[in-house]
C-alpha positions as CSV (number, residue, x, y, z in Angstrom):
1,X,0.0,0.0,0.0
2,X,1.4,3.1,-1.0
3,X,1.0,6.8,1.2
4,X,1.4,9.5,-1.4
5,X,0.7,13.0,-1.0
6,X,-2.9,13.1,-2.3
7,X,-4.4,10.8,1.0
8,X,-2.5,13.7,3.5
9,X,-4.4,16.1,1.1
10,X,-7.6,15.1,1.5
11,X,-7.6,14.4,5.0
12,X,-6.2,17.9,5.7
13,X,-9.3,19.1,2.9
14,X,-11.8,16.7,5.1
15,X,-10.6,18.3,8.4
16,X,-11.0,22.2,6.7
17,X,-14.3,21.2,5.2
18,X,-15.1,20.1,8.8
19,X,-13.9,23.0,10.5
20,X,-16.3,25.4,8.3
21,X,-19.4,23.8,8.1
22,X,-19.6,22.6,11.5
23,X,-18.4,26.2,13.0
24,X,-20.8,28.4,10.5
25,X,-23.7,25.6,9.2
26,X,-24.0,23.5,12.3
27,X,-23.7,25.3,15.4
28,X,-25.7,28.2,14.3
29,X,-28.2,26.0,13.0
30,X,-28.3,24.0,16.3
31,X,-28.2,27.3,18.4
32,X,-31.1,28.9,16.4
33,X,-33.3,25.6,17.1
34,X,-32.4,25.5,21.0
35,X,-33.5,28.7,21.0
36,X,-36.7,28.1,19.4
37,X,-37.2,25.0,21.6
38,X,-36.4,27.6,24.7
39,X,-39.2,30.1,23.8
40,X,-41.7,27.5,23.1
41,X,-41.1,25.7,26.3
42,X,-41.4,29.2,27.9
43,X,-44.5,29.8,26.1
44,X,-46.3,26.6,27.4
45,X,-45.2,27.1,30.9
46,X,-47.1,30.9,30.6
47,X,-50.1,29.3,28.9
48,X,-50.5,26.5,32.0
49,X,-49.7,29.6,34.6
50,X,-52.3,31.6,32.8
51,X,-54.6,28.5,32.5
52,X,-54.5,27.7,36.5
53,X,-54.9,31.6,36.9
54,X,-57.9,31.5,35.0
55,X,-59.6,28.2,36.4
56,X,-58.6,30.1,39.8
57,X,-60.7,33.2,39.0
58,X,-63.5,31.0,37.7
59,X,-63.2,29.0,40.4
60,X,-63.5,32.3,42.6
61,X,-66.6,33.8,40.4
62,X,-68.2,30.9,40.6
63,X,-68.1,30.7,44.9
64,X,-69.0,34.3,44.9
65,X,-72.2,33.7,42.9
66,X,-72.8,31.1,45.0
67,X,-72.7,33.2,48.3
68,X,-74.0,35.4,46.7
69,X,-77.0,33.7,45.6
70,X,-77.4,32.5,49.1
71,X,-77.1,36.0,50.7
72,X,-79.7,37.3,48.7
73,X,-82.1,34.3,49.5
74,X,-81.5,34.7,53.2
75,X,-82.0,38.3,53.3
76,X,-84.9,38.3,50.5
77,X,-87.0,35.1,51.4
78,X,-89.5,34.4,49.4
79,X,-92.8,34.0,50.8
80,X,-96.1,33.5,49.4
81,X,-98.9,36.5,49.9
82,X,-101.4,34.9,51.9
83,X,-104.7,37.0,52.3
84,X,-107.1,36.0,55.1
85,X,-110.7,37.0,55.8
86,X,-110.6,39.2,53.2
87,X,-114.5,39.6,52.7
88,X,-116.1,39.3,49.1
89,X,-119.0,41.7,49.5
90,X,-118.8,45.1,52.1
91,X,-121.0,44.7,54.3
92,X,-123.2,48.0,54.6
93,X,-126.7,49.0,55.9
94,X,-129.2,50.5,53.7
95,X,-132.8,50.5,54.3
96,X,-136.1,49.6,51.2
97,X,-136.8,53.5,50.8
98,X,-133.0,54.3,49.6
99,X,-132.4,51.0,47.6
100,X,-135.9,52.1,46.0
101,X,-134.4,55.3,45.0
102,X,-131.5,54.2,43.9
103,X,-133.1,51.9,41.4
104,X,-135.2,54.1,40.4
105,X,-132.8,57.0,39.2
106,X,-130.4,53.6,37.8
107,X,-133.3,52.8,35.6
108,X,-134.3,56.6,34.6
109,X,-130.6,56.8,33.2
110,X,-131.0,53.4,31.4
111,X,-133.8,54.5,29.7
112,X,-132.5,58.0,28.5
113,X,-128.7,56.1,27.9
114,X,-130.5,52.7,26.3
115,X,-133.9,53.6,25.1
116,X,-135.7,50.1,24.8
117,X,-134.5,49.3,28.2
118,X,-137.7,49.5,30.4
């Protein structure tokens, strides 16, 4: 097996070619993506803080509606009106000779308001 120049050439070629690409393709490129990987993992720990946040002010609305649901019951109970001995008819005295009169001017207006009332 023979060793000439051309083998030292190309490894010392390999060894350039790995120097650039891995020092301005891959780093950079592997920097940019841990970067992106940083933000979004930041992202999703402010979306869950702002989810539990948000359940926790739900939570809360909903236990003040609650209590405040209950307050008002207690403090505004409903209760059903109940009317007793309220009397259908009032009761009130008046003797034949007015009743009489009062029909009689009742009918006089009828007959001049309806005329083929009698």
């Amino acid at each position: 097996m023979k060793i000439n120049l051309t083998l030292f050439v190309q490894i010392i070629n390999f060894y350039i070619t790995y120097y650039f690409l891995n020092n301005f393709m891959y780093k950079p490129v592997t920097s940019f993506l841990n970067k992106q990987k940083q933000k979004e993992s930041e992202i999703k720990k402010n979306l869950d803080k702002k989810e539990k946040e948000l359940l926790e002010l739900e939570n809360a609305k909903k236990i003040d509606l609650i209590s405040f649901k209950e307050e008002i019951d207690n403090k505004y109970q409903f209760k059903p009106f109940e009317v007793k001995d309220i009397p259908t008819q009032i009761p009130f005295k008046i003797d034949r000779q007015q009743t009489d009169k009062i029909t009689k001017i009742v009918k006089e207006k009828l007959v001049k308001e309806v005329p083929h009332v009698d």
